[in-house]
Each structure stands twice: as structure tokens, then as C-alpha cells.
N, C-alpha and C positions, 0 to 999 in steps of 0.2 A: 551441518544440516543433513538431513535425512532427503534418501527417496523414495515416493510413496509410488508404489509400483502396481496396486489395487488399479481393475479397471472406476468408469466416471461412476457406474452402478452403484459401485461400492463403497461410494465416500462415508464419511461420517457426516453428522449434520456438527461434532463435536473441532470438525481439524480447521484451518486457518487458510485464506487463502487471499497475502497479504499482497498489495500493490503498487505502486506509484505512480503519481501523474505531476506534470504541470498544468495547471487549469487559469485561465484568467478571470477575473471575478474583479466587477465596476473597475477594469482598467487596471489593473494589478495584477502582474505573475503570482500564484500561489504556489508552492506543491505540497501535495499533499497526496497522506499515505491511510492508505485502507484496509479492512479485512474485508473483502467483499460477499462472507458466508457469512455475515452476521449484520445487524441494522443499528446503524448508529456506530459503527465501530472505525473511526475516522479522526484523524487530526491533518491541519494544515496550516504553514507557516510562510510569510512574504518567501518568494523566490529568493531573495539578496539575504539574506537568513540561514539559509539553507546550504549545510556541509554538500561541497562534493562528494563523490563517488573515491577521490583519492585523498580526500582530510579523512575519511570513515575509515580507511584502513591501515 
């Protein structure tokens, strides 16, 4: 992974800027992961679904 070291002025409208969350949704853990510089660019999966942080590596 790269660091982008541009100040915020300078972003691209082109780069990613990707995130995670736990969100509950009608009574169910979801997480779900974002690009938040772009619309619609999103998927989410039940919580009990979802690799830890230490299966991922």
C-alpha cells in the first residue's frame, strides 16, 4: 500500500477511499465496506459471515 502524501486540496476525484463499518440493519449485524469517493460503490455481508482481521492475513 502506497502513501499519499498530497495535501486534502489535492486529491484526485479518480483515487479510493475505502472503509469499513459494522452497521445493524432490521436487527442484524452487517459489515460492510465502502469507497466513500464514489456512489454506490459498496457491498455488505451478515456480521457472522465476515473474515476477521486475523483469517485475512
Amino acid at each position: 500500500m502506497s502513501t499519499d502524501v498530497r495535501s486534502v486540496e489535492q486529491r484526485s476525484v479518480d483515487e479510493r477511499e475505502i472503509v469499513a463499518a459494522v452497521d445493524e440493519t432490521d436487527g442484524m449485524a452487517r459489515f460492510v465496506v465502502a469507497d466513500i469517493v464514489r456512489d454506490d460503490a459498496w457491498l455488505s455481508a451478515p456480521e457472522r459471515d465476515a473474515c476477521s482481521l486475523d483469517e485475512w492475513r
